[in-house]
BATORSE-123912 format. One record per residue (C-alpha): residue in three letters; x, y, z. Coordinates in steps of 0.25 Angstrom, whole numbers, padded with zeros to 4 digits, always signed. Layout:
! residues N
alaXYZ...
This chain:
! residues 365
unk-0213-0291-0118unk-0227-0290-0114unk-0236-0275-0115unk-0233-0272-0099unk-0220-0273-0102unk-0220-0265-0116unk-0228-0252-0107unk-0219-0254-0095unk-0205-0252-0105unk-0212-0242-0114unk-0212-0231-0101unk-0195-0229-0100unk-0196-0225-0114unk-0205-0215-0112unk-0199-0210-0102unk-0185-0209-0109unk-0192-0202-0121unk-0199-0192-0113unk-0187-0190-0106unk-0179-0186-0119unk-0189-0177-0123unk-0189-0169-0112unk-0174-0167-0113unk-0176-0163-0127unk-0187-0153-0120unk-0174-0148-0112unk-0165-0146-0121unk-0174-0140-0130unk-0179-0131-0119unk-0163-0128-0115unk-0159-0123-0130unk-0172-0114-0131unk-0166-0108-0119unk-0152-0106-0124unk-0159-0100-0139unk-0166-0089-0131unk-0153-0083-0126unk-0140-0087-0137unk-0138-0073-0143unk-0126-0068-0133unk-0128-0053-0138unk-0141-0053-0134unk-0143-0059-0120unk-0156-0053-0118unk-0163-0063-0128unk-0164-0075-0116unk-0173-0065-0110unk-0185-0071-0119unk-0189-0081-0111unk-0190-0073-0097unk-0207-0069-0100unk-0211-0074-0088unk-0201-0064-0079unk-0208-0054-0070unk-0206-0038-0076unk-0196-0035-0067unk-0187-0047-0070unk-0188-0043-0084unk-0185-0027-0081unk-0173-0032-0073unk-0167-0041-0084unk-0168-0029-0095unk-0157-0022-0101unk-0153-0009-0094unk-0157+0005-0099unk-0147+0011-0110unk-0157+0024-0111unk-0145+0034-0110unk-0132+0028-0107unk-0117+0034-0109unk-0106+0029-0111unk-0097+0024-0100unk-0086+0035-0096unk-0076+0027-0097unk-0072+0013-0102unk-0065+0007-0091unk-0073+0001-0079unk-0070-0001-0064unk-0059+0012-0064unk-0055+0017-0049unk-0066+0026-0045unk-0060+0040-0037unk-0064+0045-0025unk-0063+0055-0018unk-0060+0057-0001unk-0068+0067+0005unk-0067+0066+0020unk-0062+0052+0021unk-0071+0046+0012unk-0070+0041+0000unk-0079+0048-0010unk-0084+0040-0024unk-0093+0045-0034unk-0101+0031-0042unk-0112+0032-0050unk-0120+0021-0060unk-0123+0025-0072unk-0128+0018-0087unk-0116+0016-0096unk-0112+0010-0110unk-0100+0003-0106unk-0090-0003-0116unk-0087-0018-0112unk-0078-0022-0124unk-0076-0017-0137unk-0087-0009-0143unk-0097-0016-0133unk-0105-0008-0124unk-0116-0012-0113unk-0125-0004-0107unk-0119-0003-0092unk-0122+0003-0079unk-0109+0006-0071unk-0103+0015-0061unk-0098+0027-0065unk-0100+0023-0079unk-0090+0013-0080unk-0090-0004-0078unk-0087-0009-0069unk-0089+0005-0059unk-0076+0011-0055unk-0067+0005-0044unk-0070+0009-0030unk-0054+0007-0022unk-0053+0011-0007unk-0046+0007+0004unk-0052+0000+0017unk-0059+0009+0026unk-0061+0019+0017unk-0075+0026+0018unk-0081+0028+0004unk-0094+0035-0003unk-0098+0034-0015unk-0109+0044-0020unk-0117+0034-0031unk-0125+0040-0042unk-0135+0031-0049unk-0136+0034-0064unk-0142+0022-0069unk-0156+0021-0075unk-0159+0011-0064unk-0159+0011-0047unk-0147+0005-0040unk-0135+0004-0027unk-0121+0002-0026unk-0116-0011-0017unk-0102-0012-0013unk-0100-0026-0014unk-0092-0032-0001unk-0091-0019+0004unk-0092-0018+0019unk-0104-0005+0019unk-0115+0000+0026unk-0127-0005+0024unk-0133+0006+0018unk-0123+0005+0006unk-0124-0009+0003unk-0133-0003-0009unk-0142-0013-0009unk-0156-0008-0013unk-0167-0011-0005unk-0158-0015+0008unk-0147-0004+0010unk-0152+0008+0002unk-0163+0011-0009unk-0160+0009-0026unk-0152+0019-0030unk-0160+0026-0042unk-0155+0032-0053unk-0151+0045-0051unk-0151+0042-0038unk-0135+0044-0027unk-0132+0035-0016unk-0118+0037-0007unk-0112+0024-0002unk-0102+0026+0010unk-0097+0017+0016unk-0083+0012+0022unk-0076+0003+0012unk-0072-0011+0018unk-0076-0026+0015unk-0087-0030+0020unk-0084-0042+0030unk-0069-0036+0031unk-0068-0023+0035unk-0051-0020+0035unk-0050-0029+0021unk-0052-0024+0006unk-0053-0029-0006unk-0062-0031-0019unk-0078-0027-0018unk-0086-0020-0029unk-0098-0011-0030unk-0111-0015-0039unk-0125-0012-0040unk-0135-0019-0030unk-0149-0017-0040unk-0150-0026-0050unk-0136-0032-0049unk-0139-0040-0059unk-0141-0030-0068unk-0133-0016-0064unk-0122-0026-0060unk-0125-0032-0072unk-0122-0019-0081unk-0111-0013-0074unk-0112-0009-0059unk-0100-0014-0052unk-0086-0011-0048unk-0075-0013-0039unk-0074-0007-0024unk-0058-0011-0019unk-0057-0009-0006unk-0041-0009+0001unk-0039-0017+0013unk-0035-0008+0026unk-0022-0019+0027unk-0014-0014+0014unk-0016-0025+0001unk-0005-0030-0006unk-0003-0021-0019unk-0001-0027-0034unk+0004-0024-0046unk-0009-0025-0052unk-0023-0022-0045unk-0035-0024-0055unk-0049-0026-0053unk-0058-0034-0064unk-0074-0033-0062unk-0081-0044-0070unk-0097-0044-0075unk-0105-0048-0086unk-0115-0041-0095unk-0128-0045-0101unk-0129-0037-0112unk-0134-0036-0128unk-0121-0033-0136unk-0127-0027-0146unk-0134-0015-0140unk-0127-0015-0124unk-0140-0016-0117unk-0136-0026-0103unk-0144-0031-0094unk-0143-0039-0081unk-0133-0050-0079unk-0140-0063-0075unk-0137-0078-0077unk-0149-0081-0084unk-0153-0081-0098unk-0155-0068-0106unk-0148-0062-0094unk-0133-0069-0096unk-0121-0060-0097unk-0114-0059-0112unk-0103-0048-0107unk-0092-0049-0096unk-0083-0038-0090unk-0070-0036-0084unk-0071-0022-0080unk-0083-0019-0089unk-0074-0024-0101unk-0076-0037-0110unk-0063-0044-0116unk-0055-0039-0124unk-0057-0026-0117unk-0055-0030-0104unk-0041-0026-0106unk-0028-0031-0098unk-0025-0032-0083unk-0009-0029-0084unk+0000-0033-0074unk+0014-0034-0071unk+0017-0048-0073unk+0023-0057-0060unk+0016-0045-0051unk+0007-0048-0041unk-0007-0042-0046unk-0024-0040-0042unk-0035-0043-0047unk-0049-0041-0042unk-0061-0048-0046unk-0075-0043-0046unk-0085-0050-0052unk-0097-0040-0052unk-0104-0047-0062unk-0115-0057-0059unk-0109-0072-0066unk-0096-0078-0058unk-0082-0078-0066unk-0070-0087-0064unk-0058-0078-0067unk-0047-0085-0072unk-0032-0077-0073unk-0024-0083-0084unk-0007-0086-0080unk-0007-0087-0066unk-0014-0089-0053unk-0021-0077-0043unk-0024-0077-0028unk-0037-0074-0022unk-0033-0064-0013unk-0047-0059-0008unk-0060-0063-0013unk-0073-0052-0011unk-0065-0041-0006unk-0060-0050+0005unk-0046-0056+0007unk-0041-0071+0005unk-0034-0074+0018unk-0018-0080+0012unk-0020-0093+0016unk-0034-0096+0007unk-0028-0088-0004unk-0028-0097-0018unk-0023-0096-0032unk-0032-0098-0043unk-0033-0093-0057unk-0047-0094-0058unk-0059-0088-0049unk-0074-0085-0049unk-0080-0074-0045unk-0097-0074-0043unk-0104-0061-0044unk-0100-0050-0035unk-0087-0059-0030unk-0071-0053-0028unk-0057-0058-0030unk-0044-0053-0029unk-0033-0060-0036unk-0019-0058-0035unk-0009-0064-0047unk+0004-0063-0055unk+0005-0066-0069unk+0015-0068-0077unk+0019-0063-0089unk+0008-0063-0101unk-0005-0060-0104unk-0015-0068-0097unk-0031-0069-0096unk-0039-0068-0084unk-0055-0071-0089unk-0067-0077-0083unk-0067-0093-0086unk-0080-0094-0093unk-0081-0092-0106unk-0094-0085-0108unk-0088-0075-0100unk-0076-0072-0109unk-0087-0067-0120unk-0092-0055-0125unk-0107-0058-0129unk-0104-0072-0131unk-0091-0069-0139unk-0076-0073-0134unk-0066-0069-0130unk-0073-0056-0120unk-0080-0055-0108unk-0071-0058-0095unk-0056-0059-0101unk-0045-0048-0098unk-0030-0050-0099unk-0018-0050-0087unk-0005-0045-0094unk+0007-0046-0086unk+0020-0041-0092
């Protein structure tokens, strides 16, 4: 082989080696990163690496305040909130306040939640019907009320900056509007109310919960009605300090809830087996989550508060929900004791721990 021809074949070989260096580069770079954030009772550490964020990013992604806070008032979340009628209207009282609120087992997270409970108590009326609700900010921090997939007024869409100003702490605002879907004023179904100031935090920590509205054209009625409201928590186990739910590193959930409560404490949705019975999804937390029902198939009967005409209705015994997204399924089951859990497994843990996080029971007898 002559020297041209030695130089001109030595080129492909440098190129092959420099090319697995910079893979090892990659895959060095790639476990650094993984290193910054592998302790799941501390999320908070992959923050490390975020120097070059502005101040404000960095106040944003803190952990909330816990200067002060109470104990919840009670342990259950998402309970039917009373009203009372005065001339026609519908007459609520909500407020947001800073709670320790119990998850599962002896673990508490510093939360914020209306009327002290997560997720807030159920608001239930019927088509048609005019509502106020007197709203009371207790929190250490501004914020609104948006009733999601409610058809209101402009000026009680609660969204800061367009349709009224922050709420401050200490501060009132009354919503009234006339409850009916957005889009279908004579329908009903499942919507929800939640925070609209740093969703990704006060969502994040507690503020949401169920408006049901009833259809002006009578529903058919089940054996069972239940509602399941499902998030995720950011949080440090070992003191209860949460912070903002984002999917980025240091910022990843470690916690999720069905009705405030991690498994095993999510308790049991009991229904009389071969009966027809309904279930309505909400998933106010900020990650989607397939739902899978363990022993027989459901019907999606209406999807965002809105009906599912007959003829597109389908069985299925699995469905996602993104963030801020509705379902209501109808089922029987037979007989037994059977699971009905978000399909990925990170989301079945408590702080990285299984079984927990997004698992509850249907007992039919």
């Amino acid at each position: 082989m002559t020297e041209p021809q030695k130089k001109y074949n030595v080129i492909p070989g440098i190129a092959i080696a420099g090319l697995l260096l910079g893979v090892a580069a990659l895959i060095a770079a790639i476990i650094a990163v993984i290193r910054v954030g592998d302790s799941p009772s501390d999320p908070m550490t992959g923050m490390s690496g975020m120097s070059s964020m502005s101040a404000e990013a960095m106040h944003h992604m803190e952990p909330v305040p816990i200067d002060g806070i109470k104990d919840a008032p009670s342990d259950a979340g998402g309970t039917p909130l009373k009203g009372t009628m005065r001339d026609g209207v519908m007459e609520f009282t909500l407020d947001a306040r800073p709670v320790w609120w119990r998850i599962q087992g002896k673990q508490r997270l510093a939360a914020y939640a209306y009327n002290g409970i997560v997720p807030g108590p159920e608001i239930h009326v019927a088509n048609g019907q005019k509502v106020r609700i007197n709203f009371t900010n207790n929190l250490p921090v501004p914020t609104t009320v948006h009733w999601h997939g409610i058809g209101v007024p402009a000026a009680m869409d609660g969204v800061p900056g367009v349709t009224q100003k922050e709420i401050p702490p200490g501060g009132t605002f009354t919503y009234a509007f006339t409850a009916r879907p957005a889009g279908n004023p004579s329908g009903g179904g499942t919507f929800l109310y939640h925070s609209h100031v740093d969703e990704d935090v006060q969502m994040g920590v507690g503020l949401s919960g169920a408006f049901i509205i009833d259809p002006a054209t009578p529903a058919p009625r089940y054996a069972v009605e239940k509602t399941l409201v499902f998030s995720e928590w950011t949080a440090d186990a070992a003191t209860g300090r949460t912070r903002g739910v984002m999917e980025m590193e240091g910022m990843l959930p470690n916690f999720f809830t069905f009705n405030g409560k991690s498994f095993p404490d999510t308790g049991e949705i009991k229904v009389p087996a071969g009966k027809p019975v309904l279930l309505r999804l909400v998933n106010a937390g900020q990650f989607a989550h397939p739902i899978h029902l363990h022993g027989t198939a459901f019907t999606v009967i209406a999807k965002d508060g809105h009906p599912v005409p007959a003829a597109a209705q389908e069985q299925r015994d699995t469905i996602t929900l993104s963030s801020g997204e509705r379902a209501d399924v109808v089922f029987t089951e037979p007989a037994g004791k059977w699971l009905l859990h978000c399909h990925i497994g990170h989301h079945l843990t408590n702080d990285g721990a299984m079984p927990g996080g997004l698992v509850t029971m249907v007992t039919a007898r």
